[in-house]
C-alpha positions in Angstrom: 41.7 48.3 16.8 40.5 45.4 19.3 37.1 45.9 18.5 37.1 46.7 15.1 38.8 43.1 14.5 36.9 40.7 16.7 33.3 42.3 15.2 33.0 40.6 12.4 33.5 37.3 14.0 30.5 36.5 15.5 28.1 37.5 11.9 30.8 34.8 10.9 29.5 32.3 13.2 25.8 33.1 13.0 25.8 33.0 9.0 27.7 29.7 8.8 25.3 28.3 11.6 22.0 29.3 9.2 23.7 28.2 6.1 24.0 24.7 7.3 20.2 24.4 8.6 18.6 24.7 5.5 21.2 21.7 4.4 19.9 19.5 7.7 16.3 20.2 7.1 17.2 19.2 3.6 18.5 15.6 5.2 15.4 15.1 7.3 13.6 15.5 4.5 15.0 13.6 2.3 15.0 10.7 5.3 11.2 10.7 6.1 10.2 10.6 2.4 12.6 8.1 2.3 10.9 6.3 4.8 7.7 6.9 3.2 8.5 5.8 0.2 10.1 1.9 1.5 6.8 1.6 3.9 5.0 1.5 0.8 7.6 -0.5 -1.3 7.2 -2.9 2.1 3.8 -3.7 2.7 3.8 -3.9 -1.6 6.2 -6.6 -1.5 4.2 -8.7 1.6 0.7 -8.5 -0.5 2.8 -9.8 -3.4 4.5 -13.1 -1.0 1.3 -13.6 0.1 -0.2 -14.5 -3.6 2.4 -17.4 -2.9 1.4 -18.7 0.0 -0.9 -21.4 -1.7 2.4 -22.6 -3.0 5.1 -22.4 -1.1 3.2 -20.8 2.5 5.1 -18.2 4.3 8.3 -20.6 5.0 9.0 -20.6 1.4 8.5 -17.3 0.7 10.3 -16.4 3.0 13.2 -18.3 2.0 13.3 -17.1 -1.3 12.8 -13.6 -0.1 16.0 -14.0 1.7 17.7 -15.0 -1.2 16.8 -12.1 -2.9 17.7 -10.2 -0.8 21.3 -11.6 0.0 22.1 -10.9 -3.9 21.0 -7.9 -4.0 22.4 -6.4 -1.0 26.0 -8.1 -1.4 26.2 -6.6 -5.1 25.5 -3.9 -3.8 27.2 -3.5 -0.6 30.3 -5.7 -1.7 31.0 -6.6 2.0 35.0 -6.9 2.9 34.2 -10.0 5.2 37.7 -10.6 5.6 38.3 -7.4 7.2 35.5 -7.7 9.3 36.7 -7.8 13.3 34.7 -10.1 15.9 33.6 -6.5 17.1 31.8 -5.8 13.8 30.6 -9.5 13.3 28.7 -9.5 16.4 26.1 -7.2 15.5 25.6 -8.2 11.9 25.6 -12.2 13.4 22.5 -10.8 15.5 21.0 -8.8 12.5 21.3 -12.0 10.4 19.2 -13.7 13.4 16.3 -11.0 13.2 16.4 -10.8 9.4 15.1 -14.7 9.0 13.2 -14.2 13.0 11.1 -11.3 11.5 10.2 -12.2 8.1 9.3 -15.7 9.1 7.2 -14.5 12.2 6.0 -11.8 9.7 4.6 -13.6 7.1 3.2 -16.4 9.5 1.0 -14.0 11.0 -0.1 -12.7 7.6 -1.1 -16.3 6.9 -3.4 -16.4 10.0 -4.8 -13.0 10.9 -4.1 -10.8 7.8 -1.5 -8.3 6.1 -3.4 -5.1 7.9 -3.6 -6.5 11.7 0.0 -8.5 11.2 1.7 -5.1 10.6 -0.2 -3.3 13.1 1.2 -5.9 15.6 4.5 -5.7 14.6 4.8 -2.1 14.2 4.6 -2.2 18.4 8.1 -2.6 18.2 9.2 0.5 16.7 6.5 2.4 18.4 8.0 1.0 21.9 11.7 2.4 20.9 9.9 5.7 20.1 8.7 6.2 23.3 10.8 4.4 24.9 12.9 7.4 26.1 10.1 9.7 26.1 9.8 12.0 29.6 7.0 14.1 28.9 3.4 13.1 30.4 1.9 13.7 26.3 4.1 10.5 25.6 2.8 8.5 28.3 -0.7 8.8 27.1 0.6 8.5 23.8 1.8 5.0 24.5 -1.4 4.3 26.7 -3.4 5.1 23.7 -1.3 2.9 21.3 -1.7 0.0 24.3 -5.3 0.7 24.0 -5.7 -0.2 20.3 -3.4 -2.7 20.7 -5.7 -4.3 23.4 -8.8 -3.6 20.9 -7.1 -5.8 18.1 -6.3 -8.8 20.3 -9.8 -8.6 22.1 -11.1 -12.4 22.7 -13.6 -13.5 19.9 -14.8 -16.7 19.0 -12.7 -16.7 15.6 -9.6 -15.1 17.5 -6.2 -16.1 16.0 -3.9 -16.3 19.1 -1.3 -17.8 17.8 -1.3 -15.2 14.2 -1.4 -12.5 17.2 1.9 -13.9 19.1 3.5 -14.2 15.6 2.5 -11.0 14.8 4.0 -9.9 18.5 7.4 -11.7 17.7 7.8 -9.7 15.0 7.8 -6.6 16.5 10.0 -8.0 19.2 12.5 -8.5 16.2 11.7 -5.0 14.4 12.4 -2.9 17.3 16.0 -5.1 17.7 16.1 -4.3 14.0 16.1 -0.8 14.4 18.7 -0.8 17.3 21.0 -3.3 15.5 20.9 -1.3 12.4 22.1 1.5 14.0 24.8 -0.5 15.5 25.8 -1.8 12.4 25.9 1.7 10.5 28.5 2.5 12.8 30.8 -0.1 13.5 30.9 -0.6 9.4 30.9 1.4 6.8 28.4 2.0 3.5 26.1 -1.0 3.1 28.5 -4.0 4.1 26.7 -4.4 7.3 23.5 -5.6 6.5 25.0 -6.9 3.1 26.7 -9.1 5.2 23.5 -9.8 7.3 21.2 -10.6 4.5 24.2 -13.0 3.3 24.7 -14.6 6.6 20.4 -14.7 6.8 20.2 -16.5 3.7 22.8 -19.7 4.7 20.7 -20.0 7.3 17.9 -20.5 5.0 19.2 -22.7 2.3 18.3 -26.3 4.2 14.7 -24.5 4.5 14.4 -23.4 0.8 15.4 -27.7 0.2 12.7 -28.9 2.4 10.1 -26.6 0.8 11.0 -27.6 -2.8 10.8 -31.3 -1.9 7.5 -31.2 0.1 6.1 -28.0 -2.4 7.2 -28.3 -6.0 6.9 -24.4 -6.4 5.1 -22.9 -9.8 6.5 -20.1 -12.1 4.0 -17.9 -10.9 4.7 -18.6 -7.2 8.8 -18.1 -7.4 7.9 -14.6 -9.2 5.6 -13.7 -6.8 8.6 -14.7 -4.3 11.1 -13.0 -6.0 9.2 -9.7 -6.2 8.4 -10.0 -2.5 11.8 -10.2 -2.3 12.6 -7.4 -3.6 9.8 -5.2 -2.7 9.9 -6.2 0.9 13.9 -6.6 1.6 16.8 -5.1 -0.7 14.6 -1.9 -0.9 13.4 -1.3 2.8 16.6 -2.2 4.3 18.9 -0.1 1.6 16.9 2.8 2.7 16.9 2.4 6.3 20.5 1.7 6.6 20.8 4.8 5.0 17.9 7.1 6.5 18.9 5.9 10.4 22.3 7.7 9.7 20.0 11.1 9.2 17.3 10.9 11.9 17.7 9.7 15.3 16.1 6.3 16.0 13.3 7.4 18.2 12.2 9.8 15.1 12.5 6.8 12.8 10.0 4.7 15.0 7.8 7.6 15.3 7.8 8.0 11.2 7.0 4.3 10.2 3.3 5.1 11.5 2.5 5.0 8.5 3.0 1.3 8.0 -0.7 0.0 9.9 -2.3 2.4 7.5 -0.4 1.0 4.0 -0.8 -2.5 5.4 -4.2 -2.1 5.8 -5.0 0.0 2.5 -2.5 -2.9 0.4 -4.2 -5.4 2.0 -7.6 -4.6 0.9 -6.6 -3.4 -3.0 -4.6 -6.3 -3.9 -5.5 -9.3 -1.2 -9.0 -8.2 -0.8 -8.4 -7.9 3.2 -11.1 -6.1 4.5 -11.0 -4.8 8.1 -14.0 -4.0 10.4 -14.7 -0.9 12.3 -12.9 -1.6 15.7 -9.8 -3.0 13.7 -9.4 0.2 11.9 -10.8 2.1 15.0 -7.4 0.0 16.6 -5.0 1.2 13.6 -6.2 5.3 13.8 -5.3 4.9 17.8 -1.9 3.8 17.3 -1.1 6.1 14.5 -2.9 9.1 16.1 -1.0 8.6 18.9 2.3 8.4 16.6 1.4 11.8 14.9 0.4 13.6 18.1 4.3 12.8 19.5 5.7 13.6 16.4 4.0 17.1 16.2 4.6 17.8 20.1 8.6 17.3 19.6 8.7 19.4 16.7 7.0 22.7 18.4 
């Protein structure tokens, strides 16, 4: 009697268990062609600001790219500021910070050393939270490798931008505080609020900026669409889906994932800004996403 009633418990178990792993492998899926899909929409958005620069330069693009994204994100997110405790504000008051930090820094180095090496740069900081907590002696030469094409791009030259490099540097300071703060956020506050909220706060900050540039640089119809696309392309999009894909893959996987941003940078920058890139530059790139793919494919055997 004993036996014949706890038996069927464990098949139970066990057929629940595999019933819901199809459904997560479904998720991851669904968060790295996510991901995919906004590093594209990203480095899309940063060719099209950079047809502006002329204009406005990166200051007023990024300006207006704030605004954008402040209305999109609040009418989408519909933040409940009022019901926002001190222990929520805190994060989004620091994600507000790195919104304005890492566009401006962004674009600045795009100005100076190009849309291909800028991003290559910047995507140090996500590659330093993925192996940040890495053990295994594969991910230390994986880092070593990335710090090796890292090294290649900011070689001294004669026509070496330092300053575009340190810009370019800043930003990944403020992309890997991105990815942490994110996360924060997505806890503390529910749906999109968070970095609704963010992008609202971002964009205050930036109204005195957007007035300067408007007095010193009348902008042109072509320039504010060019802004406004950037905008979108570049902000609502990206940070709707990470917001959204950090809550499905852990953030070291998410780091390890955005590889793929040198490579669009690189590739946009060439189609549509007519960036060209010589052999140790792209020698530089393939190193740091190499040593991305061989760290994604060790933790998933």
């Amino acid at each position: 009697m004993h036996a014949k009633a706890a038996g069927p418990v464990t098949p139970t178990h066990t057929t629940a268990a595999v019933a819901q792993e199809p459904e997560h492998d479904r998720q991851r899926l669904a968060g790295v062609v996510t991901m995919v899909a906004s590093g594209l929409s990203n480095q899309v958005g940063a060719a099209t600001g950079a047809l502006a620069f002329p204009v406005l330069g990166p200051v007023g693009v990024v300006a207006v790219r704030q605004y954008v994204a402040a209305v999109v994100l609040v009418a989408v997110g519909r933040p409940r500021l009022r019901a926002f405790t001190w222990w929520q504000w805190r994060p989004v008051l620091l994600l507000a910070l790195v919104f304005g930090t890492m566009n401006l820094s962004l674009y600045s180095a795009i100005d100076r050393v190009g849309l291909g090496l800028a991003v290559t740069l910047e995507f140090l900081g996500p590659l330093t939270i993925a192996l940040a907590g890495a053990r295994r002696r594969l991910d230390a030469c994986c880092a070593v490798v990335a710090g090796a094409g890292a090294v290649t791009l900011m070689r001294p030259q004669p026509s070496t931008d330092y300053p575009g490099m340190g810009l370019g540097l800043l930003a990944a300071v403020c992309w890997a505080s991105y990815i942490l703060l994110n996360r924060t956020v997505g806890r503390r506050i529910p749906g999109a609020q968070g970095p609704a909220a963010a992008a609202g706060v971002s964009a205050l900050m930036f109204l005195p900026v957007g007035a300067v540039v408007v007095v010193q640089h009348p902008p042109t119809a072509g320039s504010v669409v060019y802004a406004v696309a950037a905008g979108v392309l570049s902000s609502a999009v990206p940070y709707l889906a990470d917001v959204f894909t950090l809550r499905r893959v852990p953030a070291r996987a998410f780091g390890l994932f955005m590889s793929v941003n040198p490579v669009l940078a690189a590739a946009v920058g060439w189609v549509v800004l007519g960036q060209g890139l010589g052999g140790p530059e792209w020698a530089s790139i393939a190193a740091i996403v190499a040593a991305n793919a061989v760290s994604v494919l060790a933790a998933r055997s």
